[in-house]
C-alpha positions, 0 to 999 in steps of 0.5 A: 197614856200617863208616864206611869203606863209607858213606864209600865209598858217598857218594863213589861217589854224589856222582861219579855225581851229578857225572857225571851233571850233566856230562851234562846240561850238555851235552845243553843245548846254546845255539841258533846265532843264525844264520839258515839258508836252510833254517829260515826262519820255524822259525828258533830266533830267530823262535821264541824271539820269538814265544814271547816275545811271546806270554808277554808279550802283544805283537804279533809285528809289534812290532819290539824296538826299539820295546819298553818299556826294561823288556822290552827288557831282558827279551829282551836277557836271553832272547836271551843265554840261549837263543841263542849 
């Protein structure tokens, strides 16, 4: 192969890479922060809490309120990834 063809061949990987970059960016897609009548307890809110919970061993009756400086933080920080 000439350097032209490697060169070519690069340029075509790397915009397939993009694309496919592109792709799943989209597919990832935030969670709405609205809760629906028709979720209730299933809503994407109530699950990312109780996950949260779980990770970090607090009761799921804890209000976020009543969290440590440090996890509030943290759920601050979570909620602002997970949820729009």
């Amino acid at each position: 192969m000439s350097k032209l063809d490697d060169l070519l061949k690069n340029l075509r990987s790397e915009k397939n890479r993009k694309a496919t970059e592109s792709r799943q960016k989209q597919q990832r897609k935030k969670i709405t922060n609205v809760v629906s009548d028709e979720t209730g307890q299933y809503d994407a809110r109530f699950l990312l809490w109780r996950r949260f919970c779980a990770e970090n061993n607090i009761s799921v009756e804890t209000l976020p309120g009543d969290l440590s400086q440090e996890l509030q933080q943290k759920w601050d920080a979570l909620k602002n990834r997970k949820l729009s």
